[in-house]
C-alpha positions in Angstrom: 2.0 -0.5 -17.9 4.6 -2.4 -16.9 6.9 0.2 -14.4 10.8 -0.3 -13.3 13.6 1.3 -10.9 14.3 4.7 -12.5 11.1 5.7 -14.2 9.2 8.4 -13.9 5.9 7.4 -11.0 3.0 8.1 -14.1 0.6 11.1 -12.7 -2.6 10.5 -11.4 -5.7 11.8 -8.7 -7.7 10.1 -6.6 -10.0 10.9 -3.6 -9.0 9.4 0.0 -11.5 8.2 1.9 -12.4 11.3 3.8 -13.0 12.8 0.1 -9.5 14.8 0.1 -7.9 15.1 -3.5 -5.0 13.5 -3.7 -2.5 14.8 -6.8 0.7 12.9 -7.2 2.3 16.4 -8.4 1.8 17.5 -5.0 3.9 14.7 -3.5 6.8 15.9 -5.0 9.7 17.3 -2.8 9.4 14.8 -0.7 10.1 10.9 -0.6 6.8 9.1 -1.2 6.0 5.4 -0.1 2.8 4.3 -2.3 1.5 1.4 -1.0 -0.9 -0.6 -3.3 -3.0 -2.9 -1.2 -5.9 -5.2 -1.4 -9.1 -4.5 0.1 -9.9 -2.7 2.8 -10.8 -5.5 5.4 -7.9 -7.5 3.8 -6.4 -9.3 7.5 -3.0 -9.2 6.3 -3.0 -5.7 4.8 -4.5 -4.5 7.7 -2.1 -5.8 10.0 0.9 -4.4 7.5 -0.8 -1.1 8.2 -0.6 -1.8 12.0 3.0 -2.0 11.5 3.4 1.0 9.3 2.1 3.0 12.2 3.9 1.6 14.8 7.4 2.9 13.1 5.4 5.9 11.7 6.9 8.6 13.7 10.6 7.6 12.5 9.7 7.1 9.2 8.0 10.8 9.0 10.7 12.6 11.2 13.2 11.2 8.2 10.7 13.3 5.8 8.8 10.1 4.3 5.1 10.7 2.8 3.1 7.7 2.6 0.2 6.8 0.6 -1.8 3.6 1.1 -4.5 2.7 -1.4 -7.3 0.1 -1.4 -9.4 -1.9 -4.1 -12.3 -0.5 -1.6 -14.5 2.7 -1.5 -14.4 5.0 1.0 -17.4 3.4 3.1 -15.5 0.2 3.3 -12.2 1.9 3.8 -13.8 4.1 7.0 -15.3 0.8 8.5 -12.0 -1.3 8.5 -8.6 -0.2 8.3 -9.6 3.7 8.3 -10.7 2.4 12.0 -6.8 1.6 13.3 -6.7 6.0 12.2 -3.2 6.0 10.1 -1.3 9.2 10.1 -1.3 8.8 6.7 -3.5 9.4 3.7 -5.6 6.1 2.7 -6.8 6.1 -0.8 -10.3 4.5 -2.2 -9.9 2.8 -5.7 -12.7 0.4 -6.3 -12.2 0.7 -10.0 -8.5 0.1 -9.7 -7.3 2.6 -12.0 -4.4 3.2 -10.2 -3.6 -0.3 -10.1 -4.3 -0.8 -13.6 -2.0 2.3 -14.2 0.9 1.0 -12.0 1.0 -2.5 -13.5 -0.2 -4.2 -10.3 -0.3 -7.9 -10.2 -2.6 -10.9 -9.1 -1.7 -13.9 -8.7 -4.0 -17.5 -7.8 -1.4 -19.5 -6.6 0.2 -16.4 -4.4 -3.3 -16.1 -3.4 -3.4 -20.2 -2.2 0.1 -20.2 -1.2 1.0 -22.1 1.6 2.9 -18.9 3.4 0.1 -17.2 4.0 -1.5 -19.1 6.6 1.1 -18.1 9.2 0.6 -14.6 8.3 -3.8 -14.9 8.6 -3.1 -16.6 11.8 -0.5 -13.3 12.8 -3.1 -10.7 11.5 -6.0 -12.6 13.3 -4.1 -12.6 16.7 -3.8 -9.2 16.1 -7.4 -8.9 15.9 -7.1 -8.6 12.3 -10.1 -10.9 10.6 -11.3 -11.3 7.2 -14.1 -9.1 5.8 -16.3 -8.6 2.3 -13.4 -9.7 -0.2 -13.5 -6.4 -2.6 -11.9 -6.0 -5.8 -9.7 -8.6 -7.8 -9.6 -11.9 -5.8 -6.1 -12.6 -6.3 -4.6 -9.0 -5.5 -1.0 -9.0 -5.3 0.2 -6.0 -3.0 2.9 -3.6 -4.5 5.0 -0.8 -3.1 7.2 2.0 -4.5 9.6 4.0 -3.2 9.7 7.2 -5.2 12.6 9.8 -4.6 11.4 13.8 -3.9 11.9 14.2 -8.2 8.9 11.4 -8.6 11.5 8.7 -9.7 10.8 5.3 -8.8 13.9 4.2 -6.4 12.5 0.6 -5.3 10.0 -1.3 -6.7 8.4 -4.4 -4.7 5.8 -6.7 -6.5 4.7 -9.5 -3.8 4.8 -13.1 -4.9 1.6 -13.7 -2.3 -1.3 -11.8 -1.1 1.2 -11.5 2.4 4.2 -10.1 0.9 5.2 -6.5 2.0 8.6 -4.8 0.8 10.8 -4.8 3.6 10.9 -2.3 6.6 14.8 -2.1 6.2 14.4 -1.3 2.6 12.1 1.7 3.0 15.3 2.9 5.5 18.0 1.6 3.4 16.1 4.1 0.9 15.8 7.1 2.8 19.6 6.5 4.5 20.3 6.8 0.8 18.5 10.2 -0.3 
């Protein structure tokens, strides 16, 4: 499925890590940030997820749910990034249904690319380093910004496996709600 700015976000359940159900039709009334990541011990997603929390409590006050999901199960997910304890729910999807669903992307030369290495060296200073690879290789992360009506509002498709959508979008896009 190939997805765009003002569509509908497709319905669809899935269990977090600690084994919580998580309904999309329950994340309505409210604006969502779904987060589409690689694999759980993935250095660079791992360090995004660093970030997220560290700007977590203005995001939330503004209202903002967030959902992060992983090409990992729930094993995986609980010994890497569940470890950094986001405030936030972290979804397993070793199958990647939801990825399949949402029309994520991979990518072998954003996977090589040249950019990344600054960003592996930034995750591993961090304390960040690589794991088991899980899931597709060549993962390309994605996010979408999806209004309180389940409408996508921004849609980010990374070019390599480093790419994140902008901080000062996800505030541009509740600023605009």
């Amino acid at each position: 499925m190939q997805l765009n700015v003002g569509d509908q976000l497709p319905d669809f359940t899935g269990l977090t890590w600690q084994k919580k159900v998580i309904d999309s039709r329950t994340l309505r009334g409210r604006p969502l940030w779904l987060g589409l990541y690689r694999y759980a011990s993935c250095p660079l997603c791992n360090l995004r997820i660093h970030e997220i929390i560290q700007c977590w409590p203005e995001l939330a006050a503004a209202g903002l749910q967030k959902l992060a999901v992983f090409e990992s199960d729930a094993d995986s997910i609980a010994a890497h990034v569940g470890q950094q304890a986001p405030p936030f729910p972290l979804l397993a999807d070793p199958q990647e249904k939801l990825y399949a669903l949402l029309g994520a992307q991979s990518s072998w030369a954003g996977f090589i690319h040249p950019g990344n290495v600054a960003l592996l060296a930034k995750a591993a200073r961090a304390g960040f380093l690589p794991g088991k690879m899980e899931g597709t290789k060549s993962r390309l992360p994605m996010d979408l910004l999806v209004d309180q009506n389940g409408v996508i509002r921004a849609l980010f498709r990374a070019s390599k496996i480093g790419d994140h959508i902008p901080f000062a979008t996800v505030t541009a896009f509740l600023a605009g709600l």
